[in-house]
N, C-alpha and C positions, 0 to 999 in steps of 0.2 A: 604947504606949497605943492607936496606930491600928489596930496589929494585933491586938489583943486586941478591939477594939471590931467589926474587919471578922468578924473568926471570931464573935463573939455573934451580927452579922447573919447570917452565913451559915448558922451553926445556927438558928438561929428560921426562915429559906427552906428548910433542910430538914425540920426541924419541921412546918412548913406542909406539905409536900408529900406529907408521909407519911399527916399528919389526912387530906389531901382522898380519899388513897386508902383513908383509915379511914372516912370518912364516905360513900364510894360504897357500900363493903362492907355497912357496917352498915344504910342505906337500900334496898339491893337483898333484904336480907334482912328489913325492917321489924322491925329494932331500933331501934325508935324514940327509945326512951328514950335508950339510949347513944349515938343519933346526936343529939340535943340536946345532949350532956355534950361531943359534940365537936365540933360547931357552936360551942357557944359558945368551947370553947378554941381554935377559929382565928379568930374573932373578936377574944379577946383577943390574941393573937398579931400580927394585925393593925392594930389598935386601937394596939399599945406599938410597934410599929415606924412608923408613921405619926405619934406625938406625938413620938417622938425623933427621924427625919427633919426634923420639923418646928421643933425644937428646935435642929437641928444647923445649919437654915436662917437661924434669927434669930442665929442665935452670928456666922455666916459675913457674914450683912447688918450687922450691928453692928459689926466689924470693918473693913469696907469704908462709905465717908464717899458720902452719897447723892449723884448727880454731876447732880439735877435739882432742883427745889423742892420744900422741905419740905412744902407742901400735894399739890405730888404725890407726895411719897412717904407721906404722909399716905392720899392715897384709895386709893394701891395696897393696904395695910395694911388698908384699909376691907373692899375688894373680896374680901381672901381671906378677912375673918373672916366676912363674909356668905357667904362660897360655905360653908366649913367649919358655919359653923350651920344652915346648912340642909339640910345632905347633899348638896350638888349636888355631884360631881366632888371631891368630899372625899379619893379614893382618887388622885385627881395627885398630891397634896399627900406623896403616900411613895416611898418608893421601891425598892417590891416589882412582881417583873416583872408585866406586862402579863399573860399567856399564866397565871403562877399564879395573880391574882387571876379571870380570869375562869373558870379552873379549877372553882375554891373556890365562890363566888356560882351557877356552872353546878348544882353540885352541893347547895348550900341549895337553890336551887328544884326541885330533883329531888326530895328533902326535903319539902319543904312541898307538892308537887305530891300523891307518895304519900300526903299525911296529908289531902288535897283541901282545900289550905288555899290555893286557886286565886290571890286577890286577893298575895299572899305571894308565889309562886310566879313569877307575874308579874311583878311590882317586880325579885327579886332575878335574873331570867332578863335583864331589861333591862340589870340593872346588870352583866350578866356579857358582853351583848353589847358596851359601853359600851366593852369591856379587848380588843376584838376589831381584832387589824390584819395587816397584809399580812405582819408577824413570826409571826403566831402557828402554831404547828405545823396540822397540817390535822385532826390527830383531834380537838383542841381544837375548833376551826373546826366541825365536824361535830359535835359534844355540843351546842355550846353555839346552834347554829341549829337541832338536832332540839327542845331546850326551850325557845327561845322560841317555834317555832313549835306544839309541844303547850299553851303557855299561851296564846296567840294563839288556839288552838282553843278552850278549855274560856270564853274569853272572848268569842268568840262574831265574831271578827275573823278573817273568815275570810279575806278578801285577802292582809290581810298572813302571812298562815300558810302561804298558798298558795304567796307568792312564797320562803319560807324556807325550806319543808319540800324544795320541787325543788330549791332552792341547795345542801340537806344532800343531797340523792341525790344529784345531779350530783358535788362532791366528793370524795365518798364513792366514788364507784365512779371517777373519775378517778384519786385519792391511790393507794387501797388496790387497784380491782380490784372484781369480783362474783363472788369467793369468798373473800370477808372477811368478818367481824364487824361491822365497823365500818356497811359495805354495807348488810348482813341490818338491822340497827337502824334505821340510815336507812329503810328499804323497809318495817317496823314502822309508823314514827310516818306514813311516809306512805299507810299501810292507814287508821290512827286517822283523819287529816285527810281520805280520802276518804268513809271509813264515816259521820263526821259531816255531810257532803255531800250525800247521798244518792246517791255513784256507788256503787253495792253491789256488782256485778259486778266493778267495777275492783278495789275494795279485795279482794275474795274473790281475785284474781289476785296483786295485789301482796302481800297474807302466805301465798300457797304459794308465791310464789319465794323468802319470807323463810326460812319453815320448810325447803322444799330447803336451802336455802345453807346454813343452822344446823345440818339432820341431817349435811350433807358434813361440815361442820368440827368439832361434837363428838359424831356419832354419836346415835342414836335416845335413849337416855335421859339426858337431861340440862335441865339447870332452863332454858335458853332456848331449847333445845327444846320444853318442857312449854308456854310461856307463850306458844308463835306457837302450838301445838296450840289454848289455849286463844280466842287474838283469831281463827284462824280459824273454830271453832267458831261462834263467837257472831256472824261476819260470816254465815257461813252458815246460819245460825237466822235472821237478820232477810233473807236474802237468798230462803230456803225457804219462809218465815211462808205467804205466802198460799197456797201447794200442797201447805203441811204435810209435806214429803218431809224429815224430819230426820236421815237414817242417818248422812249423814255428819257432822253436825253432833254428833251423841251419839258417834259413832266417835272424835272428835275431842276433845271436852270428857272423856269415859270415857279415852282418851291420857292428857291432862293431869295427871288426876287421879292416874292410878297414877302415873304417873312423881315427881309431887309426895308424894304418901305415900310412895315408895321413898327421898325426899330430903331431905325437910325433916319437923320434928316436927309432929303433930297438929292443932295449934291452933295454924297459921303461916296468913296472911293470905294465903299465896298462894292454899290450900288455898279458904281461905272464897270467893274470888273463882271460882275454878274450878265451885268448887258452886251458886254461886250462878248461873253461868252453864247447868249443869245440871239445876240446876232448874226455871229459864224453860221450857228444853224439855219436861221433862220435863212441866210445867203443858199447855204446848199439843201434845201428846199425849193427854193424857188430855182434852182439851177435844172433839179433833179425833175419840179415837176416842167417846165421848158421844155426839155428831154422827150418827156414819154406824152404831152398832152401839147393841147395848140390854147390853154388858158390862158390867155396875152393877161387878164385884168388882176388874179390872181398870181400870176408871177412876180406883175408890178408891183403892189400891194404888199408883198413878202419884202421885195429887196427896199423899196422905200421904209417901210419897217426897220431894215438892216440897216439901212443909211441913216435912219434919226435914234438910233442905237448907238453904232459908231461917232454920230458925230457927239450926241450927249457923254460918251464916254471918254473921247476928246477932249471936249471942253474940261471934262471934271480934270483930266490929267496936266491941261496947261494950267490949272488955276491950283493945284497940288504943289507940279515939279518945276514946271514950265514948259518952252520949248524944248531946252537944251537935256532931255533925257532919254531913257533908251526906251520906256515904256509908251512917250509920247510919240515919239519914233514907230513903235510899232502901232497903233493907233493910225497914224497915217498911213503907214503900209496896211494893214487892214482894210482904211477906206480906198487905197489904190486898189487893191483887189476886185474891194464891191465896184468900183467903177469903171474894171473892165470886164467886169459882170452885166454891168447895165449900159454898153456900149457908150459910157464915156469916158474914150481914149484921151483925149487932153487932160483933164483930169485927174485920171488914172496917173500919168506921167508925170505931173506935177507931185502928185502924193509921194511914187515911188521915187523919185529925184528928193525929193524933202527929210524920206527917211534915210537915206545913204548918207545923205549928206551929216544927218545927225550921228548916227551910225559911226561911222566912220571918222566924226571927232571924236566923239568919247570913246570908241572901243579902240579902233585905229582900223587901218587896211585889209587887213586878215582875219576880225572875226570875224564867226559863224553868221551871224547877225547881216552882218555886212554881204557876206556873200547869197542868205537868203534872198535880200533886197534887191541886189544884183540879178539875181534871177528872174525875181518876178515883174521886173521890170524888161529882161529881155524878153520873155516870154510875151508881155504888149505888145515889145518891135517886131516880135517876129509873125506872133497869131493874128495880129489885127489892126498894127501901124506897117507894115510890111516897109519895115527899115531894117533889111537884113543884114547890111553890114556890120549895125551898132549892134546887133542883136547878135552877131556873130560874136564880136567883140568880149560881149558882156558874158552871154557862156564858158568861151575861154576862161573870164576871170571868176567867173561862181566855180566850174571844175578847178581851175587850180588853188583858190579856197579851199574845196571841200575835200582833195587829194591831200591838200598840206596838212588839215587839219586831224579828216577821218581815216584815211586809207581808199584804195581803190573799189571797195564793196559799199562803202554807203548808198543810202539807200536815194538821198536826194540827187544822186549822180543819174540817175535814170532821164530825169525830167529835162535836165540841161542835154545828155546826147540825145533824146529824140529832138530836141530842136533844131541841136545841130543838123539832127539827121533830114529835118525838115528842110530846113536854111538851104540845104547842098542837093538836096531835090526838086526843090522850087528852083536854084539859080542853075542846076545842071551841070553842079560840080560832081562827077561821078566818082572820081576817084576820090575825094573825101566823103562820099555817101559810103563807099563799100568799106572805107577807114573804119567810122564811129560808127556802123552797124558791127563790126568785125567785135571793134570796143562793149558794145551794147549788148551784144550775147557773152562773151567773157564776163560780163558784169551780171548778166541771168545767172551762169554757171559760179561764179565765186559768192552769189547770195544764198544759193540755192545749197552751196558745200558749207556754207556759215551758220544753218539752219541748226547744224547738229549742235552747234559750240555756242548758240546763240546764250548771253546771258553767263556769261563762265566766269564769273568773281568767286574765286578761289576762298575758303573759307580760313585763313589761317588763323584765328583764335576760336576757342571753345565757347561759350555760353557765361563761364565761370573764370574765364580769363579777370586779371587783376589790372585797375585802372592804369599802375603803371606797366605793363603789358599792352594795354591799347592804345596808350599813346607813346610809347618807343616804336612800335610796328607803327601808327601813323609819320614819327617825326623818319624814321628808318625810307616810310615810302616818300617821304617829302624831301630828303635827300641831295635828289637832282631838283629839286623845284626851287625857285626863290621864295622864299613862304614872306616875303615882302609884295611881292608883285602877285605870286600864286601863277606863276608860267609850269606849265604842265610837261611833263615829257612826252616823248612820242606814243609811248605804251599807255598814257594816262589819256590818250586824246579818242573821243565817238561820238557819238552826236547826241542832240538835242533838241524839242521844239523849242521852232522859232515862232513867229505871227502867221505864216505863212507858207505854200510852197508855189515853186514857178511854174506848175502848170496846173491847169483844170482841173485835171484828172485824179486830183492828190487833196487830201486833206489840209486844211488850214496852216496846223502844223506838222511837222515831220518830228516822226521820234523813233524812227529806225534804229540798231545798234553798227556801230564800225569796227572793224578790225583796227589793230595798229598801223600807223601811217606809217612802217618804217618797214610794211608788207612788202615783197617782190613785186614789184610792175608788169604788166603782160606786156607782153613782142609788142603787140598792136599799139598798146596805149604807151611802149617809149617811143615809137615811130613816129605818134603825133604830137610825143613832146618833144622832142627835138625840134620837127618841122615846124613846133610854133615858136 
């Protein structure tokens, strides 16, 4: 009977092991659907081995006569149905290896990361670091510190991301080497964590040595090839933005895309991500050449390109996630953008009213997200519906968004006070003109003194630091955060690209860095927050 019962375990641990490498597959490829179906079969998997551990634990206690008092055997009894009911370390209580289960959980949050179901993603990225110890193989080790630090990022916690992301490079190129795979990935996620930084130049370094190392190891056409083609494109579009120099950028995203048409079917999300990244460009092309030539057919030509870009990349996302998600959201903002690019302001407004609205049911009132959208929507009322009040309105509430969130140095706070500053010079309000100019130089000068300190994530582990060592310093910096929700502290809060930014003059996305929000306020900018 014992052996009969070891071999069931040992089949269901291999069972397990197979799903996770089914569920990497099928999320690498956003199969979504089928990676849900097998989500939840290792779930259940785990779940039936966990109650029969459990089971096999009270057989074995019953057996054996308690050698303390009944009262204390009593609260011990207490203490694990409260741990068990609440989820807390529910996963001790089995006895499925360490190294598998944080395999598995690695890979749900990879899962739910692609589907930008961020607050998910996070939970189970934590729970997978929770299975992380001085046993666990190192490629493990290095999955499961590249996603929490990607969650750490899209959460807006950057420290801690900071300290993760180098932990997974370091590893990484220690275990395997820097002409490996493993390497190349790590040196990905930590382009994404710069790119959102605002180091631009670094990031534009760190995914050409990714993409090198991917062409050595599977040759020029191939799908992780295609996808550093595509992240460095897009670093180099926000990198080029203001000297508008895109060749390489179009060189790059124009890669991607063939390689993924050669690869994958039509209407596969990688496709839509690629395009969509080609399209930004291809918008601020047609903006840049507007500008400097009177080429009316060529301009058109460009941004209609951009518009059956966006919307192709649209469609692919409603028929993925649906309406109701953040990426389709951005999507729309997106085509708002291009449509008050191409002087269709109804339009435009309908777009950016559709993403807020999504926006702001899934993230709620205060994301970043939300307050992007906000912007670039006042930014229509004000440039070119000349509906100043709403426009005024809506500035208001993007600055005190992006005050709550980043501090008074952000960098997207530029774009909302020249509006304001417009708003109050167009209607003749003087004394609020000379306010938000007052505001708008303080804000030259606190960028300009942030210059030195930009990028200052503190190194507090070594290279050789011990697994439990990096994650006491993570649980240590999670502290004050609900590591259920993933709400951030003040000090843990700076910015991030969004789809977009609310004025012309700026890049798609904003990926400035922020001081902490819990910075000192200038004279000028309590003055205008009181008065509002």
């Amino acid at each position: 009977m014992i052996q009969l019962l070891r071999a069931s375990y040992m089949r269901y641990l291999i069972e397990l092991n197979c799903i996770q490498k089914l569920l990497c597959a099928q999320t690498a490829f956003c199969c979504f659907k089928e990676a849900n179906v097998t989500c939840a079969q290792a779930l259940a998997i785990i779940d039936k081995l966990t109650q029969q551990h459990q089971q096999d634990l009270k057989l074995s206690a019953s057996a054996q006569p308690c050698s303390s008092s009944s009262s204390s055997c009593s609260s011990r009894k207490s203490s694990h149905s409260f741990s068990a009911s609440y989820g807390e370390d529910v996963d001790a209580l089995s006895n499925i290896p360490n190294s598998l289960l944080a395999n598995i959980y690695q890979q749900i949050s990879v899962l739910h990361f692609y589907r930008s179901e961020y607050d998910l993603s996070y939970r189970w990225s934590i729970r997978a670091l929770k299975h992380i110890n001085k046993h666990t193989p190192d490629r493990i080790i290095v999955d499961v510190l590249r996603q929490v630090a990607k969650s750490c990022v899209v959460k807006r916690q950057f420290q801690s991301a900071s300290m993760l992301i180098k932990q997974a490079v370091c590893r990484a190129r220690n275990s395997f080497g820097t002409n490996h795979q493993k390497y190349a990935d790590a040196l990905l996620d930590y382009g994404f964590f710069l790119l959102n930084v605002d180091s631009i130049a670094n990031s534009v370094a760190v995914y050409t040595e990714a993409h090198e190392i991917l062409c050595r190891i599977f040759g020029p056409r191939n799908l992780h090839v295609a996808v550093a083609h595509e992240d460095l494109a897009y670093c180099l579009y926000v990198l080029e933005y203001s000297s508008g120099k895109f060749d390489s950028a179009t060189a790059n995203v124009e890669r991607a895309i063939d390689i993924m048409k050669e690869l994958v079917p039509s209407n596969h999300l990688m496709l839509a991500s690629a395009k969509r990244v080609k399209a930004l460009i291809l918008e601020e092309i047609a903006l840049d050449t507007m500008a400097s030539t009177i080429d009316y057919n060529r301009c058109k030509s460009l941004l209609e390109q951009s518009e059956e870009l966006h919307r192709s990349a649209l469609h692919l996302s409603l028929e993925a996630f649906g309406e109701t998600n953040v990426q389709t959201a951005k999507h729309y903002g997106n085509l708002g953008r291009l449509y008050q690019s191409m002087s269709k302001f109804d339009d435009a407004e309908q777009m950016h009213k559709r993403a807020i609205r999504i926006k702001t049911h899934i993230l709620g009132p205060y994301d970043y997200e939300v307050g992007l959208s906000i912007g670039h929507l006042a930014s229509l009322y004000n440039y070119h519906m000349q509906k100043h009040l709403e426009a005024e309105e809506l500035y208001l509430k993007s600055i005190e968004i992006s005050l709550r969130l980043f501090g008074e140095s952000y960098s997207g706070l530029e774009y909302d006070y020249r509006g304001l500053i417009h708003i109050y010079e167009y209607t003749g309000d003087q004394a609020r003109y000379d306010q938000y100019s007052n505001v708008l130089e303080e804000w030259r000068m606190l960028r300009e003194n942030n210059q030195a300190v930009r990028n200052n994530f503190p190194a507090d582990l070594t290279e050789d630091s011990s697994m439990e060592e990096v994650t006491r310093k993570f649980f240590q910096m999670c502290s004050n955060i609900n590591c259920l929700t993933g709400e951030p502290n003040d000090d843990e809060l700076t910015a991030d690209p969004g789809e977009g930014d609310p004025s012309s003059a700026n890049p798609q996305e904003d990926t400035s860095p922020a001081p902490s929000a819990a910075a000192a306020v200038s004279p000028a900018l309590e003055e205008i927050l009181r008065s509002t």
